[in-house]
N, C-alpha and C positions, 0 to 999 in steps of 0.2 A: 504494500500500500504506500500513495504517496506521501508522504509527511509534511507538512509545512507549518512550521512554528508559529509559534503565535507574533512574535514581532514581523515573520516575513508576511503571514494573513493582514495586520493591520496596514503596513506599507504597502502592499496589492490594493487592500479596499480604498487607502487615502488615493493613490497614484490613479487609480481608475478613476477618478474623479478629476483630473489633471484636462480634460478636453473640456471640461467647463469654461477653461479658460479661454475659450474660442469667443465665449459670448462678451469679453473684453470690448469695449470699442476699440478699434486698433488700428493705425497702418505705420506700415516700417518706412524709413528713406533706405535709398544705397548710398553710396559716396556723395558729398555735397555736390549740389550744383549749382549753376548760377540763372538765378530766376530774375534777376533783374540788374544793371549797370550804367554810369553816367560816366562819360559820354557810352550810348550804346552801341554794338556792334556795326559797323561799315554808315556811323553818321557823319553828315557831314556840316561843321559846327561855321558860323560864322566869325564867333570869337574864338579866342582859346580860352580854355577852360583853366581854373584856379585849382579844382584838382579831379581824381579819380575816384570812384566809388563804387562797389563790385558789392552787391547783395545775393545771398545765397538759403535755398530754403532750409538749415539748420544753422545753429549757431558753431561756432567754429571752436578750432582750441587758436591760444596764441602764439604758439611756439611755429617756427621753421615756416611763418607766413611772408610771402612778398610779392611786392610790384615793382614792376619796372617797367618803364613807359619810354620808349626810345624813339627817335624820328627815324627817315630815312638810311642816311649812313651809321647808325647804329649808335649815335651818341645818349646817352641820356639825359630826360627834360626835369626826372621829378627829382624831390628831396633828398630821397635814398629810404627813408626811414615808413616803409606802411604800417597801420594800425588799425585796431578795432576799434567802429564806434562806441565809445562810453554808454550808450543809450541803446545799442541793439547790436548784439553781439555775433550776427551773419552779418552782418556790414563789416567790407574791410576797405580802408580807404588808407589815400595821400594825397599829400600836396603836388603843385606843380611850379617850375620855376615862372618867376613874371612876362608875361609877355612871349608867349610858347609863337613862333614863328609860323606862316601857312605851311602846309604840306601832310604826307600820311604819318601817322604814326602807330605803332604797337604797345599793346598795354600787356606784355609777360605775368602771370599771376601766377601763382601760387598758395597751398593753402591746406590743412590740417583738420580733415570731417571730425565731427565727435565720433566716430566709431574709427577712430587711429589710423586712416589709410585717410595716405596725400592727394590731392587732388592739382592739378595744373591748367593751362592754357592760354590762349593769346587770343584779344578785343581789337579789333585794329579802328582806326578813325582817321576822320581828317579834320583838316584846321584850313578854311577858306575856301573856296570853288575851282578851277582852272580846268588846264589838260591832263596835272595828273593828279584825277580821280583814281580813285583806289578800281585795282581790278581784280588778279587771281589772287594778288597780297589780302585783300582784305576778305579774309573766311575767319570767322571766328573757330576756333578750337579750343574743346576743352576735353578731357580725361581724367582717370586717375592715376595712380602711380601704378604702373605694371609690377605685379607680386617678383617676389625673386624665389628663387629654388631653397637658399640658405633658411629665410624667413617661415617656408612651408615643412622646412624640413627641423628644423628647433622647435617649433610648434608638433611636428609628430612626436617627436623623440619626449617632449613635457608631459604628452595625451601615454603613453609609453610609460615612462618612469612613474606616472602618478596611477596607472594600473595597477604595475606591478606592489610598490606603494601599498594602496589600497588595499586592493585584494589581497594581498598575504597576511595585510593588520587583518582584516576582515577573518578570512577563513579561520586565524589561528581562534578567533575570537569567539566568533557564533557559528562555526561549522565543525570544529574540532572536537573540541567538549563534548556536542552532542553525539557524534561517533563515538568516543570514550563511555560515554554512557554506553548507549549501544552496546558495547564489547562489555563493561562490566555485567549489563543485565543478563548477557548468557556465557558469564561466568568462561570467561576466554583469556587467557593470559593474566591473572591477576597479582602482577608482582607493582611493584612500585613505580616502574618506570619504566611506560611499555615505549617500544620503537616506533611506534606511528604518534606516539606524542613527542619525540621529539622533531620531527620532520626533518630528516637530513636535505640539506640542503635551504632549505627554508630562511636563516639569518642570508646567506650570502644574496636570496632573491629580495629579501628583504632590502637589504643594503644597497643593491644594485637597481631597485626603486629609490631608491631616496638620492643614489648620487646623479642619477640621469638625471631625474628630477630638479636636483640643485645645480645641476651645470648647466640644463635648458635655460631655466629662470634667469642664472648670471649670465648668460652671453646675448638673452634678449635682447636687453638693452641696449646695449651697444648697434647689435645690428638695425633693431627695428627703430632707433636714432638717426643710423646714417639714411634710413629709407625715409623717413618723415623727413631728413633735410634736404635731400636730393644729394647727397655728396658718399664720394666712397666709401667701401666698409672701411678702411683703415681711420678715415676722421670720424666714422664712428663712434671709434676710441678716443677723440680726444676729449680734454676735459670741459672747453665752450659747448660742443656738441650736446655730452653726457649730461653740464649745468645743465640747459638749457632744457630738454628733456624731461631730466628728474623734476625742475621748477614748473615749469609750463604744461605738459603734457599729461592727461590723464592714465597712459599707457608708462611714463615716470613713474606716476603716483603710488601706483599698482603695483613696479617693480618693486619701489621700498617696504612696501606693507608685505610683499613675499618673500624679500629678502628675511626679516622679520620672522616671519612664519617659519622659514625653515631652518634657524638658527636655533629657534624653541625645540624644533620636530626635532631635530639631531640629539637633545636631551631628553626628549620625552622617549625615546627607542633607545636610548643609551638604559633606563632605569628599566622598562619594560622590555629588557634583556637581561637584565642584572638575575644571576639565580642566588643571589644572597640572599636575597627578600623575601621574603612571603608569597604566593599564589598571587594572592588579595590584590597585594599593590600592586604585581607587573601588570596584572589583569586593570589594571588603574589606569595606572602610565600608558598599558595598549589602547584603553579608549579614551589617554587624551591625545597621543597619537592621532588616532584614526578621526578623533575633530578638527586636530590642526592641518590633516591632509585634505578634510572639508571644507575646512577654509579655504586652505588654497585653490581650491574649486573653484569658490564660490568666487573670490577674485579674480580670476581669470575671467568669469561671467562678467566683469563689469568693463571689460575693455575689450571693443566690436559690436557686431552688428545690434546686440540687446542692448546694450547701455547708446543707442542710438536709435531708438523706439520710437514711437510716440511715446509711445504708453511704454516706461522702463522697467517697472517693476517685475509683471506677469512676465517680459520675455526673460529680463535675469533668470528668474526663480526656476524658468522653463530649462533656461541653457544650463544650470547645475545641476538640477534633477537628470539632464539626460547625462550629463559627463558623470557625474557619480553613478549611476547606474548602470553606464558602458564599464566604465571603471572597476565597477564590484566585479560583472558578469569575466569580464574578461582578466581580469587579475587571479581570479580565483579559478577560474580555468587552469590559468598559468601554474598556477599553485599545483594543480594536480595532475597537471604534465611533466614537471620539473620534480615534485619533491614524492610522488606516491609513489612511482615504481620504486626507490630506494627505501623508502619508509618499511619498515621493518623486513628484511631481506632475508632474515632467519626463521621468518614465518615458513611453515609452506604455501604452495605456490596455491591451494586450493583458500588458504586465509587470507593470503596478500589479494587475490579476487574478490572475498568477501567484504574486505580493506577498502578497496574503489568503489565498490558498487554503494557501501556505506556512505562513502564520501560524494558519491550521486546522488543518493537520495537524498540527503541532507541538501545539498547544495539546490536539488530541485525544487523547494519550496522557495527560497532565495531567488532563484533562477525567475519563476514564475513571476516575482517582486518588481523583479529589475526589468523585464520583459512587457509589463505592463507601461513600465513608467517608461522606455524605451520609448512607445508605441503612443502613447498619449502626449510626452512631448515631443515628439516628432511631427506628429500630426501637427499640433499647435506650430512649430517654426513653420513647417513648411506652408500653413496658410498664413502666416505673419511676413514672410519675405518671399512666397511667390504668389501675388495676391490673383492671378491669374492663370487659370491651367496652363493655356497654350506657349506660357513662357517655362512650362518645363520642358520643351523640344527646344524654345530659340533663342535658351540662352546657356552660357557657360555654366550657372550657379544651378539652374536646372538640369541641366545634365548628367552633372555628377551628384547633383542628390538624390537622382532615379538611378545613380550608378551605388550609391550607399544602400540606399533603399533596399537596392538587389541583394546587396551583400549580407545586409540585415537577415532576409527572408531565408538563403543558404542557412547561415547562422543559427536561424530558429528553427531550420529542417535538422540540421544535426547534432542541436538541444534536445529537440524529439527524440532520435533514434538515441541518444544516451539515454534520457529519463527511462525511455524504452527498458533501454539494458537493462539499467539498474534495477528495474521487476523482475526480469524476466531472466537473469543470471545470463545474461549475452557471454560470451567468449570474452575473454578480457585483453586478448590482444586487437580484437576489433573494435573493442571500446577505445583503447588508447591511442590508436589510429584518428578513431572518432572526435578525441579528443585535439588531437594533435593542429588536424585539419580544422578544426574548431577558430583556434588559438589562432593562424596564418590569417584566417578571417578576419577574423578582428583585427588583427593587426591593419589590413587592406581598409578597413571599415574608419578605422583612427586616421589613415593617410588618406583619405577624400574627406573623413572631416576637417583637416587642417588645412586642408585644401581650399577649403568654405568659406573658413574664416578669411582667406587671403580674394576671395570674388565676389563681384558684388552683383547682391539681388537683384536690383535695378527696379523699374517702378513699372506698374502695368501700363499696357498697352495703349497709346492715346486714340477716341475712336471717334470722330467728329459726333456733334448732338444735335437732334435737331427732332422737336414733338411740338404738335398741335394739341390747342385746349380750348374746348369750347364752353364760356361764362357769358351769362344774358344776354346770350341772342348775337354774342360774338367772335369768332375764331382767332386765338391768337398764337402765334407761331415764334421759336424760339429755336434759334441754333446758334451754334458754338463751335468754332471750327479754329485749330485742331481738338482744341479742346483737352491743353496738357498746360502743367506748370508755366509759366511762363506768358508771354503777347498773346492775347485770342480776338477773337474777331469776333464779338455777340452782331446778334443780327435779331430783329424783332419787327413782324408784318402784325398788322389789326385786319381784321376784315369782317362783313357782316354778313350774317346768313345764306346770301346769294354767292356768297366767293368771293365779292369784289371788295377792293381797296377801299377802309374807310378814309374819309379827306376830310382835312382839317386838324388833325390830333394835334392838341397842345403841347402836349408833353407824355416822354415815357423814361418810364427811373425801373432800375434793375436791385432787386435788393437781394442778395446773397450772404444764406444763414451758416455759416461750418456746421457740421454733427458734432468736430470738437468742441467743445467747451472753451477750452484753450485758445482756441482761435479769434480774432477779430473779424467782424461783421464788415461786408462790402456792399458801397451803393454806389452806381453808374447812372449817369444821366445820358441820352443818348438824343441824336443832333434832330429834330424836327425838322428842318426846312428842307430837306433833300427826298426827293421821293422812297418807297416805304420798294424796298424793308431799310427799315432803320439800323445803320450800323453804327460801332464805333471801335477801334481796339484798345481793350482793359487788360489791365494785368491780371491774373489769376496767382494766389502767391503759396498755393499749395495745393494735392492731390487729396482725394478722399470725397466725401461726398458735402453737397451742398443744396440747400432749400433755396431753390430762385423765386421771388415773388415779381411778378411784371405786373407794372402799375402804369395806363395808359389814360390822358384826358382826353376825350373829344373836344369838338368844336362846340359843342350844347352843355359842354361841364359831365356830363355822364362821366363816370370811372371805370373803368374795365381795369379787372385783375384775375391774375392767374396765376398759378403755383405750377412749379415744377420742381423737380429731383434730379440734379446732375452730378454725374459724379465724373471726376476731375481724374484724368493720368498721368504719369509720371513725364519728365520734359524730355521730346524727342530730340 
């Protein structure tokens, strides 16, 4: 029968509850981008301008931000020095010197998402009219920082060492014991100090969690420094860089609070190894272990894509839940690929199989814990950062989380066939086969998640808007074209029952509600005197959905109003 303890029954019942959190109001950004800019892209200004001003739809961090605005021969016009406005923190701006000359120029930028990945690209403009008007020069460009091999690959090896980590506090903790019971209840080895409790092997996997672990964390920094500044790994290292980083950067912040944490963890598995002591306490020390390696979970959660949410909280809580729960399943794997075949080797080989299969079953109630929670935050990320089916074919972020996904579902196929075993007394070289292959998995399953964290969601699909509503005897028409972050073209016709143009209209105002809370309300007045449809272009200054109210006067004072539901895409 299967067994499942009472602490892994309560974390199954909480964690099943974990897709509630879909009913969140929510939508995620991917890497900043720039929804708005003065002067704006390929204008052409009659004065020169005093300075530059680059708005973006999230607030930025301050570190490794710049502009640099150059004319034709490449000299530069501004200050030097860009900042963020005091008053609204995606604004980043400069000065410019007096008296900026006619001709094109380029505005270079550069800039720092809250969610740790750089973002770049070049505004071009001109200063006075002539022959040369800007042509192929003036395209605006913008990106993010293209991931590096090194950044995806210290990020595995963290997801790695905090397995192993984990899982082996774990298993020695609430998986062991219970087997131990087990064997005492049928009266099997009963000496003081059986060989499957000390798990050969076991501190070295132990250790070699905790130092991958601390060597990931300290070389972060450095690299993911030179990558926010745009400059080599070697300045990386240097110590402006690193200031600059540790002060400014939320991804700094983090490093220090980890450094921290694992300075403590090093003593806390120093005493919960200690055999002078008592049971009691190393069983202490293991579970303040196994919190401080939560923590460091939990901190990793807050730099990337979650802690760059709308709504930050639900997707933290999500992104730790699922790293801890990869974490256990796959640590404790490890555990029992690496330390059971050796674990008591004087046994016979008919006990050493009843050995593993014990260590299956226990572990399958666990298993089922983590498997839930798996599944439940998964589900939630993946409608939080691909807010659109069709963007899991046509985009890179989607792709490889239908390539995780996949790897997942293997994963849980040959979960089955152990839990299987361990009923049904399987062969036990088949099982550790089973096992083996298990482990390789995971491994593949951690390197497309680090993968993740290094690409960006991007925002749904922009799909032009455009619906009729008929109020007292009136038809009014509303479209929105592209209809993404960013310049839209509203366009707004009136007409009466017959089809035809009403004539006359005073006045029409647009009022637009966010679903955020958060958000600030927009109203547009749109030009009468030009025949209908009435256009004008307004900025939209974020994604998600929005209550439009159209408010139209006639020529007799009559009101016409209509409601509509748009919902806004991310900026092409």
């Amino acid at each position: 029968m299967l067994y499942l303890s009472r602490p892994a029954r309560v974390a199954c019942l909480l964690l099943l509850c974990l897709p509630l959190l879909i009913l969140f109001p929510h939508s995620s950004w991917a890497h900043a981008f720039v929804i708005e800019s003065s002067p704006t892209e390929n204008q052409v200004l009659d004065e020169s301008p005093s300075q530059v001003t680059i708005t973006f739809n999230e607030d930025l961090q301050s570190a490794f931000m710049s502009i640099k605005v150059t004319d034709e021969t490449g000299k530069r016009v501004d200050t030097g020095k860009a900042q963020l406005d005091p008053n609204h923190k995606a604004t980043m701006e400069i000065q410019l010197i007096p008296e900026v000359k006619n001709g094109i120029y380029s505005v270079n930028w550069r800039a720092l998402s809250a969610d740790g990945h750089p973002v770049n690209g070049v505004i071009p403009f001109q200063v006075g009219s002539g022959s040369n008007a800007p042509t192929h020069q003036a395209i605006a460009s913008e990106s993010s920082g293209t991931s590096r091999i090194d950044l995806i690959a210290v990020r595995w090896f963290l997801y790695i060492g905090l397995s192993l980590l984990f899982g082996a506090i774990c298993f020695r903790l609430f998986i062991l014991p219970s087997i131990s019971q087990d064997k005492n209840r049928s009266e099997q080895h009963q000496q003081n100090q059986r060989p499957f409790d000390t798990l050969p092997r076991w501190t070295k996997l132990l250790w070699s969690g905790y130092g991958i672990t601390s060597a990931a964390i300290l070389i972060s920094l450095p690299l993911q420094a030179s990558w926010d500044a745009g400059v080599s790994i070697r300045e990386g290292f240097s110590l402006p860089i690193l200031g600059e980083a540790l002060q400014f950067t939320g991804a700094g912040q983090i490093w220090f609070i980890q450094m921290i944490l694992v300075l403590l963890l090093s003593v806390t598995l120093i005493y919960a190894l200690d055999y002078s002591i008592s049971d009691r306490q190393r069983r202490l020390w293991g579970y303040s272990s196994a919190l401080l390696t939560l923590c460091l979970m939990l901190s990793k959660a807050f730099v990337g894509h979650p802690a760059a949410a709308t709504h930050p909280a639900p997707a933290i809580a999500a992104d730790f839940v699922h790293l801890a729960a990869a974490a256990f399943w796959i640590g404790s794997l490890a555990v029992m690929v690496v330390c059971l075949p050796v674990a008591g080797a004087e046994l016979p080989v008919s006990e050493r199989a009843t050995l593993r299969q014990a260590a299956l079953r226990r572990f399958a109630g666990w298993g089922i814990a983590m498997v839930a929670a798996l599944l439940a935050t998964g589900i939630y990320e993946a409608v939080l950062y691909i807010p659109a089916p069709s963007m899991l074919l046509n985009t890179s972020y989607g792709l490889v989380l239908l390539g995780k996904a996949a790897l997942l579902l293997v994963m849980l196929a040959f979960a089955a066939s152990q839990f299987r075993s361990a009923r049904q007394a399987a062969p036990s070289k088949r099982a550790a086969r089973g096992l083996r292959a298990e482990v390789s998995v995971g491994l593949l399953v951690m390197l497309l998640t680090a993968v993740l964290t290094h690409l960006s969601p991007g925002q749904a699909p922009a799909v032009p808007f455009e619906e009729t509503r008929t109020t007292g005897g009136y038809n009014v028409t509303l479209s929105v074209s592209p209809n993404t972050v960013g310049s839209n073209e509203f366009k707004v016709s009136v007409q009466d029952s017959k089809g035809a143009a009403v004539s006359g209209i005073q006045q029409v105002t647009l009022t637009l509600t966010p679903a955020d809370p958060d958000q600030d309300q927009q109203e547009f007045v749109l030009p009468v005197k030009q025949q209908q449809p009435f256009h004008s272009q307004e900025l939209m200054t974020s994604e998600g959905t929005w209550a439009v109210k159209v408010h139209a006067l006639t020529a007799s004072l009559d009101a016409v109003d209509a409601e509509f539901t748009l919902h806004v895409g991310g900026k092409k």
